[in-house]
The first five atom37 places (N, CA, C, CB, O) and aatype in JSON, in Angstrom:
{
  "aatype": [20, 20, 20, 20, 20, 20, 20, 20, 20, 20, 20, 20, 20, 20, 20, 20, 20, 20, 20, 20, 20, 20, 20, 20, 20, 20, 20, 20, 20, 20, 20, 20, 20, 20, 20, 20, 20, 20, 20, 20, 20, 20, 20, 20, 20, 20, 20, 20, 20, 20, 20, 20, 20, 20, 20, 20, 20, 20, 20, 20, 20, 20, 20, 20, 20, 20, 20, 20, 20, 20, 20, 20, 20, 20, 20, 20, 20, 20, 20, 20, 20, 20, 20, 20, 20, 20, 20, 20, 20, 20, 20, 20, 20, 20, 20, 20, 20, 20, 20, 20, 20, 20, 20, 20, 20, 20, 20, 20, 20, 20, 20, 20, 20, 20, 20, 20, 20, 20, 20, 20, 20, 20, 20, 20, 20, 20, 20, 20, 20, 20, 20, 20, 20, 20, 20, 20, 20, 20, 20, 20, 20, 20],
  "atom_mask": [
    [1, 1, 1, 1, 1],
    [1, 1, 1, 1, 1],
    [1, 1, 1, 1, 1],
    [1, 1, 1, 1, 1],
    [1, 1, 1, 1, 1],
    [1, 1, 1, 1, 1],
    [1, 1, 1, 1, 1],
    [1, 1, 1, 1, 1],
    [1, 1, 1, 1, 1],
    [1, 1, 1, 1, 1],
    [1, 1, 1, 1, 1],
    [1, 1, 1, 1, 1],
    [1, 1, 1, 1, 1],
    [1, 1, 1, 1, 1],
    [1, 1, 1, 1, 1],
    [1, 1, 1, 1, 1],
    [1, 1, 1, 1, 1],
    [1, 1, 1, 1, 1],
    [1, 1, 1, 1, 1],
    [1, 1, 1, 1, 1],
    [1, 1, 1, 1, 1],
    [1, 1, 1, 1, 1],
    [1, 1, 1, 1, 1],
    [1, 1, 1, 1, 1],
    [1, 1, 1, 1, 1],
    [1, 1, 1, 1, 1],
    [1, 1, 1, 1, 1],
    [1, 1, 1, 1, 1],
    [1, 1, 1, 1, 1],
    [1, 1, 1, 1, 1],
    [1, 1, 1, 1, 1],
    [1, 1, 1, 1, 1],
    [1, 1, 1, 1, 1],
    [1, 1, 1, 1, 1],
    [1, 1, 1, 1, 1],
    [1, 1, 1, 1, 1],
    [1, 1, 1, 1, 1],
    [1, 1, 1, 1, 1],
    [1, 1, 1, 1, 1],
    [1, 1, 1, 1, 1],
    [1, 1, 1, 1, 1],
    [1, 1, 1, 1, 1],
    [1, 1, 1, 1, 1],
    [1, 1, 1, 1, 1],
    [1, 1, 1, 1, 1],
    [1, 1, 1, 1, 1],
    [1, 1, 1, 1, 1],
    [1, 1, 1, 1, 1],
    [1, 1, 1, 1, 1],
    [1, 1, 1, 1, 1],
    [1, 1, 1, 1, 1],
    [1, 1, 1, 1, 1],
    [1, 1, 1, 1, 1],
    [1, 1, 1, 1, 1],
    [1, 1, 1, 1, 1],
    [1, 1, 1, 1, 1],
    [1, 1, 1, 1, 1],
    [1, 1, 1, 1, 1],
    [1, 1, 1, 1, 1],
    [1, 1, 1, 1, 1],
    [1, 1, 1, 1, 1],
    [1, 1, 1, 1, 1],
    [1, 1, 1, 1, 1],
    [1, 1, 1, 1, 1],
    [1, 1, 1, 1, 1],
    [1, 1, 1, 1, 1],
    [1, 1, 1, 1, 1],
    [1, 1, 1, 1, 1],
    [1, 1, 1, 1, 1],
    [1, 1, 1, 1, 1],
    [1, 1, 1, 1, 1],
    [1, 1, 1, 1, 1],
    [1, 1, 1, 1, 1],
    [1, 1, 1, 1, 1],
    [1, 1, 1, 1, 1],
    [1, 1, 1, 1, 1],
    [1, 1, 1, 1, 1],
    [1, 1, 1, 1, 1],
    [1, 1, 1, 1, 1],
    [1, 1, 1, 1, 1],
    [1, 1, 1, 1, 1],
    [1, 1, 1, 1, 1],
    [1, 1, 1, 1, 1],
    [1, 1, 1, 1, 1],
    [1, 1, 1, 1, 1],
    [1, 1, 1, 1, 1],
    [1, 1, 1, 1, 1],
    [1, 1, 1, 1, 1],
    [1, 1, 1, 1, 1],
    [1, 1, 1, 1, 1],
    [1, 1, 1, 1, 1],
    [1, 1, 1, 1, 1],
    [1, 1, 1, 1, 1],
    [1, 1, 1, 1, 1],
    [1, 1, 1, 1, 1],
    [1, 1, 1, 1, 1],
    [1, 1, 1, 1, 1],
    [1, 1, 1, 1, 1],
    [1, 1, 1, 1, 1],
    [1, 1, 1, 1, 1],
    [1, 1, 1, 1, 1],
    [1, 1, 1, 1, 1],
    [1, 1, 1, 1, 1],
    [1, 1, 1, 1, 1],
    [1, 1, 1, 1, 1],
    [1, 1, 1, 1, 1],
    [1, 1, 1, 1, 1],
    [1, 1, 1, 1, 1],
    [1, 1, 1, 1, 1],
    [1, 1, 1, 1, 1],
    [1, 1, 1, 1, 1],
    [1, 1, 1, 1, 1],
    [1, 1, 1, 1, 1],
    [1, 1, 1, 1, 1],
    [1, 1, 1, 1, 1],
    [1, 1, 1, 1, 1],
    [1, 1, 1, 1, 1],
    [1, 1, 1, 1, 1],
    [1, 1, 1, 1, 1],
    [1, 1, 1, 1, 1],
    [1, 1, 1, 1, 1],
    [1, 1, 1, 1, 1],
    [1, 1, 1, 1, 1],
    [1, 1, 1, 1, 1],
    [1, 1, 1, 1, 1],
    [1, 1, 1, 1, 1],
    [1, 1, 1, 1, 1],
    [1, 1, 1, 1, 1],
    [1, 1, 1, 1, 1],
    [1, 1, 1, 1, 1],
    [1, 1, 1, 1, 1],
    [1, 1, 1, 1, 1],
    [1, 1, 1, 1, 1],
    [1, 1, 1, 1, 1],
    [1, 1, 1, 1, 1],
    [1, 1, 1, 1, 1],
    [1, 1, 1, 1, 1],
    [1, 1, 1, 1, 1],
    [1, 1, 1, 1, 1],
    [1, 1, 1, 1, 1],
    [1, 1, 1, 1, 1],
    [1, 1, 1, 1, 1]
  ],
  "atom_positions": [
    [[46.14, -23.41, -74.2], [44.84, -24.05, -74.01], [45.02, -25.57, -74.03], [43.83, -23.59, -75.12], [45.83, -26.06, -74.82]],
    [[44.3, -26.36, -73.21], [44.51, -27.69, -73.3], [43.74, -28.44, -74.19], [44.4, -28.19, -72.17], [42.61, -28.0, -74.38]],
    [[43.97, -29.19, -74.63], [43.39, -30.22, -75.76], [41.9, -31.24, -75.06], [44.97, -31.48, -76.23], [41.79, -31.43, -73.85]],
    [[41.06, -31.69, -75.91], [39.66, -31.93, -75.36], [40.32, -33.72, -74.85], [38.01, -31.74, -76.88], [39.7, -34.54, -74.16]],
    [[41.9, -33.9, -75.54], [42.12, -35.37, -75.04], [43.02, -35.45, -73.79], [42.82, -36.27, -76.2], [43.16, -36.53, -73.22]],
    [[43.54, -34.51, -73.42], [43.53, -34.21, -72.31], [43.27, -33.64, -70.95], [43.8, -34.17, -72.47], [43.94, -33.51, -69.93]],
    [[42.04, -33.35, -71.3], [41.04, -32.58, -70.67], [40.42, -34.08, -69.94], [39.92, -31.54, -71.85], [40.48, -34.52, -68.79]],
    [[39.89, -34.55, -71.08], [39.58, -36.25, -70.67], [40.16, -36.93, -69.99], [39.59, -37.1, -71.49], [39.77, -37.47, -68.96]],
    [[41.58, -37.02, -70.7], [42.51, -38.01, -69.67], [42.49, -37.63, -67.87], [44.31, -37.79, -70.26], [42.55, -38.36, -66.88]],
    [[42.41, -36.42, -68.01], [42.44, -35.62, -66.46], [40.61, -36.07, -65.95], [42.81, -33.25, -66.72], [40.32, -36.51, -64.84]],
    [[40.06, -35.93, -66.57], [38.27, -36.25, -66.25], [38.55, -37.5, -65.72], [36.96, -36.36, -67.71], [38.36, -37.75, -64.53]],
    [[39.13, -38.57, -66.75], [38.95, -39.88, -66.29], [39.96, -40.34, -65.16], [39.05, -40.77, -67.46], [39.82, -41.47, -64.68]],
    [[41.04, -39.47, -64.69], [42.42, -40.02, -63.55], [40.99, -39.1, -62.35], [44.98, -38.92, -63.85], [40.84, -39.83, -61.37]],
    [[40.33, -38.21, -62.27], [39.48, -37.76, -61.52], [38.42, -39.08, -60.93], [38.83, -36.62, -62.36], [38.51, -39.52, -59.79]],
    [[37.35, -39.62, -62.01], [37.38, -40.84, -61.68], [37.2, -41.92, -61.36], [37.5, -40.91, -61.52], [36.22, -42.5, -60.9]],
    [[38.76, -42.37, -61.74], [39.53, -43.18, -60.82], [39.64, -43.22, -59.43], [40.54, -43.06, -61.08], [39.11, -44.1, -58.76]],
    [[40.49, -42.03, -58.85], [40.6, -41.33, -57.55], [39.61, -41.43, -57.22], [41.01, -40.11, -57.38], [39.64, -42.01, -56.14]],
    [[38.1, -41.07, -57.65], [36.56, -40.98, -56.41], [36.34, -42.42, -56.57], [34.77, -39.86, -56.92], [35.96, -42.86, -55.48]],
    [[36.41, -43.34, -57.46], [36.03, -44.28, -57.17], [36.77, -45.14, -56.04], [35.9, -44.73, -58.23], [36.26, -45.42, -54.95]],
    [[38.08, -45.51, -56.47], [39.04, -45.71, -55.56], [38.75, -45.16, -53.98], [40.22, -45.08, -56.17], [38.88, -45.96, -53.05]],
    [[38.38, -43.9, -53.75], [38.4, -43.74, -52.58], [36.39, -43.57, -52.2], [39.57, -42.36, -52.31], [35.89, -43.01, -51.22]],
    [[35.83, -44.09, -53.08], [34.51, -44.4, -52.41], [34.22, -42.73, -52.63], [34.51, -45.19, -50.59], [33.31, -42.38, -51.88]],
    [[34.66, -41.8, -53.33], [34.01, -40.21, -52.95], [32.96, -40.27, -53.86], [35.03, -38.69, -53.24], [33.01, -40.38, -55.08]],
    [[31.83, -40.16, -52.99], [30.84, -40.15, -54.29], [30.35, -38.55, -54.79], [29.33, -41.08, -53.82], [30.02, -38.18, -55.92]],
    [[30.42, -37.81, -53.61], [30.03, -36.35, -54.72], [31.27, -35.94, -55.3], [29.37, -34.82, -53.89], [31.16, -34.78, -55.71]],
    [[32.37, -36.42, -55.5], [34.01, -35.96, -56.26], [33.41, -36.89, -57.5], [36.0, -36.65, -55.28], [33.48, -36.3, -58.58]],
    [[32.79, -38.34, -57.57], [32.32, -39.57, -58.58], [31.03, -38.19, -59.69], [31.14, -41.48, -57.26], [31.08, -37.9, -60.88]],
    [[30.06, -37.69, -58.56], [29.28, -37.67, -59.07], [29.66, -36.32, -59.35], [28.25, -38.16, -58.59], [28.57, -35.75, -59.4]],
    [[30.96, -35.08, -59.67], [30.96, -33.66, -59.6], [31.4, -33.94, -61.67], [32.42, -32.72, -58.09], [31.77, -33.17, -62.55]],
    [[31.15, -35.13, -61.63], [31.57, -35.91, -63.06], [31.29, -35.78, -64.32], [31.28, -36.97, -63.11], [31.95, -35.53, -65.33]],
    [[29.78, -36.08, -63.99], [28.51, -36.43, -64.57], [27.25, -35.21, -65.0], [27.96, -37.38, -63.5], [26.52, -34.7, -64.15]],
    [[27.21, -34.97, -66.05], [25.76, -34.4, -66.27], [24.37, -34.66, -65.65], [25.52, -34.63, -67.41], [23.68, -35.68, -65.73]],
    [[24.12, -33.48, -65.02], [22.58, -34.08, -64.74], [22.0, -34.56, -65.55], [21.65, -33.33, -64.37], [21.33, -35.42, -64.98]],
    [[21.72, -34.61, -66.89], [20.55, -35.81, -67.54], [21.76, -36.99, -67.84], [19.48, -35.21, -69.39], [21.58, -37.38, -68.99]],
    [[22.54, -37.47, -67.42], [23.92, -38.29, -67.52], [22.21, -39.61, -67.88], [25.52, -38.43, -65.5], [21.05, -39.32, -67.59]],
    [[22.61, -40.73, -68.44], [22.34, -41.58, -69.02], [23.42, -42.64, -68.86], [22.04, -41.14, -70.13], [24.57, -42.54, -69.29]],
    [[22.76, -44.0, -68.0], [24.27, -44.68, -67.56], [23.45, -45.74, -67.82], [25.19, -44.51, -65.9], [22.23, -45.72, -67.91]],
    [[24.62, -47.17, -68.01], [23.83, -48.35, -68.99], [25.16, -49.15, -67.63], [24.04, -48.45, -71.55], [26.28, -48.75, -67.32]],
    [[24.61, -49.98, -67.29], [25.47, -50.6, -65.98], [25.39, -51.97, -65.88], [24.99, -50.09, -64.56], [24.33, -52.45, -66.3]],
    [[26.48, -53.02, -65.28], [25.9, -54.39, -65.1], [25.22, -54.93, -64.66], [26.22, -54.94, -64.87], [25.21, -56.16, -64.74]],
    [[24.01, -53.95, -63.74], [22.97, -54.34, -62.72], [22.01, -54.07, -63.08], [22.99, -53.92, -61.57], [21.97, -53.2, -63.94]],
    [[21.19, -54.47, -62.76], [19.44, -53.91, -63.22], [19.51, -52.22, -62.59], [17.75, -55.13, -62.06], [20.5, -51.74, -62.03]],
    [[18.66, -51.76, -62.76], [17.84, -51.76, -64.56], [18.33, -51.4, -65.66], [16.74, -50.94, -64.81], [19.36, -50.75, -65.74]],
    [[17.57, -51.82, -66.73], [18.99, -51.71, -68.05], [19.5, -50.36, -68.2], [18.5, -52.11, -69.8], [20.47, -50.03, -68.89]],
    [[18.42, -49.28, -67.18], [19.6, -47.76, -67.31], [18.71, -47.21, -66.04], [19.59, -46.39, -69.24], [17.68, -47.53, -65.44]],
    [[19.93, -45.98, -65.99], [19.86, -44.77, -64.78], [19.91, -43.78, -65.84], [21.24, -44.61, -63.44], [20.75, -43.86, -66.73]],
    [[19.1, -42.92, -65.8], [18.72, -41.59, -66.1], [18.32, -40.15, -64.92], [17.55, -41.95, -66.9], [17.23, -39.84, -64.44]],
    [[19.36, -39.68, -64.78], [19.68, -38.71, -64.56], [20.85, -38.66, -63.17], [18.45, -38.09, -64.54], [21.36, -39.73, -62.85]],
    [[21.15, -37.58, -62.52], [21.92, -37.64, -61.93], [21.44, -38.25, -60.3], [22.47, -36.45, -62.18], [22.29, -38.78, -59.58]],
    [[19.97, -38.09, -59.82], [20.02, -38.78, -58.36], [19.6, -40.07, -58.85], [18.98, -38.13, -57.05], [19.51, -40.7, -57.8]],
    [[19.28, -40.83, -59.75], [19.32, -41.98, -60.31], [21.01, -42.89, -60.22], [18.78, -41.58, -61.78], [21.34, -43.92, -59.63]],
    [[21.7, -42.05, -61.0], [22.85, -42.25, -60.56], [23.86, -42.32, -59.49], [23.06, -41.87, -60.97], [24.75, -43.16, -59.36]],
    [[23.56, -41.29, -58.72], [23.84, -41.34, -57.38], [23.53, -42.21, -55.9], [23.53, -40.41, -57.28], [24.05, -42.44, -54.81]],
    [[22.41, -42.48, -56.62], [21.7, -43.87, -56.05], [22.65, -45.11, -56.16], [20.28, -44.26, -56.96], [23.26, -45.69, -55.26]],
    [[22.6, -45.36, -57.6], [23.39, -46.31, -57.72], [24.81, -46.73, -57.19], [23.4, -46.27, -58.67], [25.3, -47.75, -56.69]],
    [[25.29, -45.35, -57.58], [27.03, -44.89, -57.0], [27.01, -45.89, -55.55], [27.31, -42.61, -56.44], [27.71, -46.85, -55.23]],
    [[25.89, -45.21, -54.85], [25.78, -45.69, -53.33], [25.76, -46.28, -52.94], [25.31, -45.66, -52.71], [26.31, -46.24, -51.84]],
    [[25.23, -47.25, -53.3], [24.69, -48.67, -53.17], [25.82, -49.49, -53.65], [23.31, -48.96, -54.04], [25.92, -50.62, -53.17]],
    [[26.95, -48.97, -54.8], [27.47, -49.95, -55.04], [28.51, -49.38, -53.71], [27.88, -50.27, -56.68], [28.67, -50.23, -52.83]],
    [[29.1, -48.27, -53.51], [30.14, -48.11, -52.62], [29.47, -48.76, -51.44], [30.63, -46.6, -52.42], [30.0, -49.85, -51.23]],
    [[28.66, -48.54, -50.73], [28.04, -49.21, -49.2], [28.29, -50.59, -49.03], [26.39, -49.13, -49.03], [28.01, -51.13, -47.96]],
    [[28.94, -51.44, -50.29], [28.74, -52.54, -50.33], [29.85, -53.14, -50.27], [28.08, -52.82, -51.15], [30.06, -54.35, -50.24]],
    [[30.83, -51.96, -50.26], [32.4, -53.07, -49.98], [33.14, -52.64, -48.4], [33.97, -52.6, -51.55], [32.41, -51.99, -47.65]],
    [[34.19, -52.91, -48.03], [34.66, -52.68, -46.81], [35.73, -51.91, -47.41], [34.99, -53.89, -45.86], [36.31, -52.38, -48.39]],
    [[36.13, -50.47, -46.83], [37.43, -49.82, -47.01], [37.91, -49.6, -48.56], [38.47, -50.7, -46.25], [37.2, -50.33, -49.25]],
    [[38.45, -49.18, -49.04], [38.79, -48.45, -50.48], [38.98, -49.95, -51.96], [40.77, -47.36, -50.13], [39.51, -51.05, -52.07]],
    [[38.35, -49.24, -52.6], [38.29, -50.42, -53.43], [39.82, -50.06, -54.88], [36.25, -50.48, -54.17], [40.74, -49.26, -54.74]],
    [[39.63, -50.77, -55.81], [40.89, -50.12, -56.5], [40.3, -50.33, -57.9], [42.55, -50.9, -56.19], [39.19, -50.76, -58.2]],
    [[41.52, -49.82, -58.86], [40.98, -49.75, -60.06], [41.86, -49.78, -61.02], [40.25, -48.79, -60.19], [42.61, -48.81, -61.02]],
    [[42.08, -50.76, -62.07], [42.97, -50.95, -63.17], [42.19, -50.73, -64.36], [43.62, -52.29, -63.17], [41.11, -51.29, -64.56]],
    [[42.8, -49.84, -65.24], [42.79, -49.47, -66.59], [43.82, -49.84, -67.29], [42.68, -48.25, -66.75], [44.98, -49.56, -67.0]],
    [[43.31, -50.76, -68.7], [43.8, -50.88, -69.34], [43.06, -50.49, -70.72], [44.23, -51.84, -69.01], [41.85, -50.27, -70.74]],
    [[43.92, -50.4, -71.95], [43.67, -50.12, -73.71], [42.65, -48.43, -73.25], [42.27, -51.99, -74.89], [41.45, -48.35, -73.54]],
    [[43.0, -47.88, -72.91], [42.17, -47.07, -73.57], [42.08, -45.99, -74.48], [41.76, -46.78, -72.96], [43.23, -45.56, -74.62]],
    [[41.41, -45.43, -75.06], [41.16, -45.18, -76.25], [40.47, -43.65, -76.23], [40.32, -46.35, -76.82], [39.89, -43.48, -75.15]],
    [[40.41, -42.94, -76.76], [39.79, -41.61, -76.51], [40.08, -40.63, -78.05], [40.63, -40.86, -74.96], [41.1, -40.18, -78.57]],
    [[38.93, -40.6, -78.33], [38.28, -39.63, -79.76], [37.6, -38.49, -79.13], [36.96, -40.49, -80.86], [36.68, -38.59, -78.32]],
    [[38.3, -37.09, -79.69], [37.86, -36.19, -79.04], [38.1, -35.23, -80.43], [38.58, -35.92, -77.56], [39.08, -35.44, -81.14]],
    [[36.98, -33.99, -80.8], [36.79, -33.43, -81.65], [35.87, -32.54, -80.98], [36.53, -34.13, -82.7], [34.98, -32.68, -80.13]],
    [[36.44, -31.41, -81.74], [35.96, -29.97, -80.95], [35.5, -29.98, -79.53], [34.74, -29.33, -81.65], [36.3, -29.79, -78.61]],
    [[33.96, -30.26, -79.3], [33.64, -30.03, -78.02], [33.23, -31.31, -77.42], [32.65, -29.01, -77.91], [32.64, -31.28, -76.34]],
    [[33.48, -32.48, -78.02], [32.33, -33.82, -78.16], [33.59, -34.53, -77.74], [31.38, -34.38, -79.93], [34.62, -34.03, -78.2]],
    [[33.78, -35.83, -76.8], [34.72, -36.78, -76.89], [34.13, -38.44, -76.76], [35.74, -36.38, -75.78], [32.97, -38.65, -76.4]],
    [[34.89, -39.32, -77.01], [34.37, -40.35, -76.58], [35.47, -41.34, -76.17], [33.48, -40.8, -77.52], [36.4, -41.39, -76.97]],
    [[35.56, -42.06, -75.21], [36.88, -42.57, -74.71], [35.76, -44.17, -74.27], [37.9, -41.33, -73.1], [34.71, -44.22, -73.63]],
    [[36.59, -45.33, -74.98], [36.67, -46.63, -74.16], [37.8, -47.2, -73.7], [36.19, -47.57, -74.75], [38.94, -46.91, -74.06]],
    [[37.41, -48.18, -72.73], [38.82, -48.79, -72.39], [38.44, -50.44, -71.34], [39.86, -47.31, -71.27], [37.26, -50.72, -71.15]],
    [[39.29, -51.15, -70.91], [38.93, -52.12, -70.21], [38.88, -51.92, -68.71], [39.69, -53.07, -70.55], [39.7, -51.09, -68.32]],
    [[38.16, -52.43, -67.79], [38.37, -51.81, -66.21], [38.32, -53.03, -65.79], [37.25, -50.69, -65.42], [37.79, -53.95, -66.42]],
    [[39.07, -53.14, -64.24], [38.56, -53.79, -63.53], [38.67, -53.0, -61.74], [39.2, -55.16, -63.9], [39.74, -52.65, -61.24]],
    [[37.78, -52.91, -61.3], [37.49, -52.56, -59.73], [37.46, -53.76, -58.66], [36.02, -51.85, -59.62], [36.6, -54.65, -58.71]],
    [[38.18, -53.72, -57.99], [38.41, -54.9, -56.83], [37.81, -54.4, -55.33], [40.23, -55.22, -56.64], [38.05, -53.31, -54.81]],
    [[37.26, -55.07, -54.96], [37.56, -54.94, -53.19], [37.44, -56.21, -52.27], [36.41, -53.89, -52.48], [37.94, -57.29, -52.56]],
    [[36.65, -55.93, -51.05], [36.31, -56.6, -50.09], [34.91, -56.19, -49.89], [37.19, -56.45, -49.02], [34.51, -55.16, -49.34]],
    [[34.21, -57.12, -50.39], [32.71, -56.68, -49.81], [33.1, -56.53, -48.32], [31.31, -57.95, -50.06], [34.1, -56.46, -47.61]],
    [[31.35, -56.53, -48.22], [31.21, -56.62, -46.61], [30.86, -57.84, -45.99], [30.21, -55.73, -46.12], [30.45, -57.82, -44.83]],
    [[30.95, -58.72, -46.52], [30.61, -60.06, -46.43], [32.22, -60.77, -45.97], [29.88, -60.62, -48.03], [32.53, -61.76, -45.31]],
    [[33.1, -59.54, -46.77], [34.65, -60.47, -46.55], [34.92, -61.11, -47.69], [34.7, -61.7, -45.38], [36.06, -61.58, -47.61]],
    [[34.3, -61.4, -48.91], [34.63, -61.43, -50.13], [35.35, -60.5, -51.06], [33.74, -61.63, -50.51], [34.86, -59.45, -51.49]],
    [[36.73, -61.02, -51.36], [37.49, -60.1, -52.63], [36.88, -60.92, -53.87], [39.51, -60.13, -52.65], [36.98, -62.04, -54.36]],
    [[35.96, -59.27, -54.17], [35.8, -59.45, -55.32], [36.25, -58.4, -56.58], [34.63, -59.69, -55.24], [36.76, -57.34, -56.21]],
    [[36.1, -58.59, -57.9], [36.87, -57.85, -58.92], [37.11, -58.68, -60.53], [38.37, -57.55, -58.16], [37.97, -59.52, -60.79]],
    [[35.87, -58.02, -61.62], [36.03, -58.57, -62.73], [36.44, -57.42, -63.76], [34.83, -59.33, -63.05], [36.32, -56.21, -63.59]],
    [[36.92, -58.06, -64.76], [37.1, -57.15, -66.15], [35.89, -56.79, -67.17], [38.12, -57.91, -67.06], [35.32, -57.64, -67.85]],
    [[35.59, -55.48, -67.18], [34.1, -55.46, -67.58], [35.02, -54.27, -68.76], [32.49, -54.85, -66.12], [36.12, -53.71, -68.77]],
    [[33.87, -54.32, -69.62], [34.16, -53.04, -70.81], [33.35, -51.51, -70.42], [33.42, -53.64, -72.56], [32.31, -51.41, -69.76]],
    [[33.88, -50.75, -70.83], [33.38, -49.28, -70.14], [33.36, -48.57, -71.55], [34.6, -48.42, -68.79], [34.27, -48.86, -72.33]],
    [[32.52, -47.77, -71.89], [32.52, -46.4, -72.84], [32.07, -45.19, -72.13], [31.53, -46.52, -74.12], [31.28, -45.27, -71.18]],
    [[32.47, -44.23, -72.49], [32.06, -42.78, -71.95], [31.55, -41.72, -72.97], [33.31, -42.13, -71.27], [32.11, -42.21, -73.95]],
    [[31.07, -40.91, -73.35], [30.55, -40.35, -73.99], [30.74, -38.66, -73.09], [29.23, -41.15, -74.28], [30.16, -38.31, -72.06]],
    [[31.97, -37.71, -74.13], [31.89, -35.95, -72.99], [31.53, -35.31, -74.15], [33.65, -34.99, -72.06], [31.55, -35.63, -75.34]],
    [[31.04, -33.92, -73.27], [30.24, -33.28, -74.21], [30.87, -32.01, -72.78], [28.22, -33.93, -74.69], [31.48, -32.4, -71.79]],
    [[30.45, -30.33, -73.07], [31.16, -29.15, -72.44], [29.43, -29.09, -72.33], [32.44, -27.82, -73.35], [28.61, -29.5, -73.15]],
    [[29.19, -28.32, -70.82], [28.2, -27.6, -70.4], [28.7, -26.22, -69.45], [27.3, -28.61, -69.67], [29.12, -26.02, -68.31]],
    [[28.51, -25.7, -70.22], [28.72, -24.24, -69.87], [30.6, -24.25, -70.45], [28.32, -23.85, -67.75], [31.03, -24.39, -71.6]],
    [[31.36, -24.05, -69.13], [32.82, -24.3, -68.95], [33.08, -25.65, -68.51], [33.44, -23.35, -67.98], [34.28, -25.91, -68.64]],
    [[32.32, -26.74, -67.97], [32.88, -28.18, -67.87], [32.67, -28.95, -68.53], [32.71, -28.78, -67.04], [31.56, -28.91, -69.07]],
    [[33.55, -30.01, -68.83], [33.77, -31.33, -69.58], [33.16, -31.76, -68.4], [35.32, -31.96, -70.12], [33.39, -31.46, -67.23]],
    [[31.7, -33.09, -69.3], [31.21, -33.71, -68.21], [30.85, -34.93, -69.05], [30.06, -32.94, -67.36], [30.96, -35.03, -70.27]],
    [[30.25, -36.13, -67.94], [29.63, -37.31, -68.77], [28.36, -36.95, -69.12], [29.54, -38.66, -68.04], [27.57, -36.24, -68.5]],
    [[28.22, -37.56, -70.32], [26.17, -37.21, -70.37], [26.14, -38.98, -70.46], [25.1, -35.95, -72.46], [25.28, -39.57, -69.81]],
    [[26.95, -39.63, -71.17], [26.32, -41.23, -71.43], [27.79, -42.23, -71.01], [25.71, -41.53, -73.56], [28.97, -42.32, -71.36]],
    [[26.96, -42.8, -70.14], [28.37, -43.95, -69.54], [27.61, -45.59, -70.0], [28.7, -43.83, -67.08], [26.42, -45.89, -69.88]],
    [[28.69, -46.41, -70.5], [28.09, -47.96, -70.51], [29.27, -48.88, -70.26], [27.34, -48.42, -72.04], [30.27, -49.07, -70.96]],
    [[28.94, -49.41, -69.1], [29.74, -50.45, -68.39], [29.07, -52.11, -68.71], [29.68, -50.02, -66.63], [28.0, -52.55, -68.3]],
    [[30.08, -52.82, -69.58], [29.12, -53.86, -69.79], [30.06, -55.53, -69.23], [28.61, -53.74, -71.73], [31.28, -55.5, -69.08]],
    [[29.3, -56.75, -69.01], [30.26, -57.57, -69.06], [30.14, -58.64, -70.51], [30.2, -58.28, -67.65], [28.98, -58.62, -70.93]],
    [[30.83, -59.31, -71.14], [30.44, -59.86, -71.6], [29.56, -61.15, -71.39], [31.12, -59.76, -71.99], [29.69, -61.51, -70.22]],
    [[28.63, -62.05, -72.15], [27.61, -63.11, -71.91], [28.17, -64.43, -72.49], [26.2, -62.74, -72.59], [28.89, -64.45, -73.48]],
    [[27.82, -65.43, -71.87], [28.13, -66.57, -72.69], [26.75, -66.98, -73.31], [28.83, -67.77, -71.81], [25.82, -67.3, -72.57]],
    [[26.6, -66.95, -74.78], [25.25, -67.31, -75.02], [25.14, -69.03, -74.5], [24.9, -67.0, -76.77], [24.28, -69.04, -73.61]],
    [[25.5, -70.01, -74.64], [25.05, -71.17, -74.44], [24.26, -70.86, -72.69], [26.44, -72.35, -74.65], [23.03, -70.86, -72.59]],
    [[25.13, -70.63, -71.49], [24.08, -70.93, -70.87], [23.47, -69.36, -70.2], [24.49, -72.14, -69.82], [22.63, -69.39, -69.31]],
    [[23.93, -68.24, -70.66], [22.71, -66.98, -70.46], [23.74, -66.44, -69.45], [20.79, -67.4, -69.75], [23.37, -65.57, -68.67]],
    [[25.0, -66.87, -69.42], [25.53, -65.87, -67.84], [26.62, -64.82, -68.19], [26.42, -66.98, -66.45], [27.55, -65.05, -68.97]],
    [[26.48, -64.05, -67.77], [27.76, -62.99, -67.65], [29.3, -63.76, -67.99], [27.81, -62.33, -65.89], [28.99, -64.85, -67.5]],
    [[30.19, -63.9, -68.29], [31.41, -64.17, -68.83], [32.4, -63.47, -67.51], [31.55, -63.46, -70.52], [33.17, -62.62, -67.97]],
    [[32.53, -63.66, -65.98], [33.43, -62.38, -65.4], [34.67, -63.18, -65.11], [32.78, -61.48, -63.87], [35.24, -62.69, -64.14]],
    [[35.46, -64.47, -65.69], [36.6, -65.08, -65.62], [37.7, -64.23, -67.06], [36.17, -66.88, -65.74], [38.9, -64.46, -66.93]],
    [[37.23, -63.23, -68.47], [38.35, -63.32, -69.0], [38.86, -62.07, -68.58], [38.34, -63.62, -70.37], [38.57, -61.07, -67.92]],
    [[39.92, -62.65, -69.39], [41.22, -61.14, -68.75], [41.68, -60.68, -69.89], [42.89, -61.56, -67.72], [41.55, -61.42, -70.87]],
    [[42.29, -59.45, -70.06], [42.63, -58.09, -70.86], [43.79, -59.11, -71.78], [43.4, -56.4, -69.69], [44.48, -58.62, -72.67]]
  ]
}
């Protein structure tokens, strides 16, 4: 039988791969329908899964050709049926504008088993802020 931290590790190289290749129902075969996602864009959350899928969309429609994805530190607590894994990301591409873009943002995940699958119910992707003047922080690195 496989272990709930490798069950994860395989959830999260899954993905990777849909994001990387823009698959959004492989992104979204992920996620719990009442999935609960906390993201760097308005609004301060997506609740449920075509909420999410929305989002997915909008962010993939928005770059040119396959975007990529570096993981670093991550971390994963997993006990009986419940796991929770953070780590650092960064996703790069080419908009469609012709801009390479790509920052280091913090990610948590939150798995939980429905029925026979390990799935997300709560994702939070955050960047850090500079309080003096109110902006997102997307220059530091890992």
């Amino acid at each position: 039988m496989t272990s709930m931290r490798s069950e994860v590790e395989k959830l999260l190289a899954k993905q990777r791969g849909a994001i990387e290749a823009k698959d959004l129902d492989g992104l979204m075969s992920l996620y719990a329908a009442e999935v609960v996602y906390y993201d760097v864009v308005p609004p301060l959350q997506y609740v449920g899964a075509a909420a999410l899928r929305g989002r997915f969309s909008t962010w993939f429609d928005g770059y040119r050709g396959r975007l990529s994805m570096e993981v670093r530190e991550l971390r994963i607590w997993a006990d009986g049926e419940m796991a929770v894994a953070h780590w650092l990301s960064k996703v790069g591409g080419t908009l469609k504008d012709g801009r390479a873009v790509g920052s280091w943002v913090r990610a948590t995940s939150c798995f939980g088993r429905i029925g026979d699958a390990l799935l997300i119910f709560h994702e939070h992707v955050s960047l850090p802020a500079d309080p003096a003047s109110g902006r997102a922080a997307t220059d530091l690195l890992p």
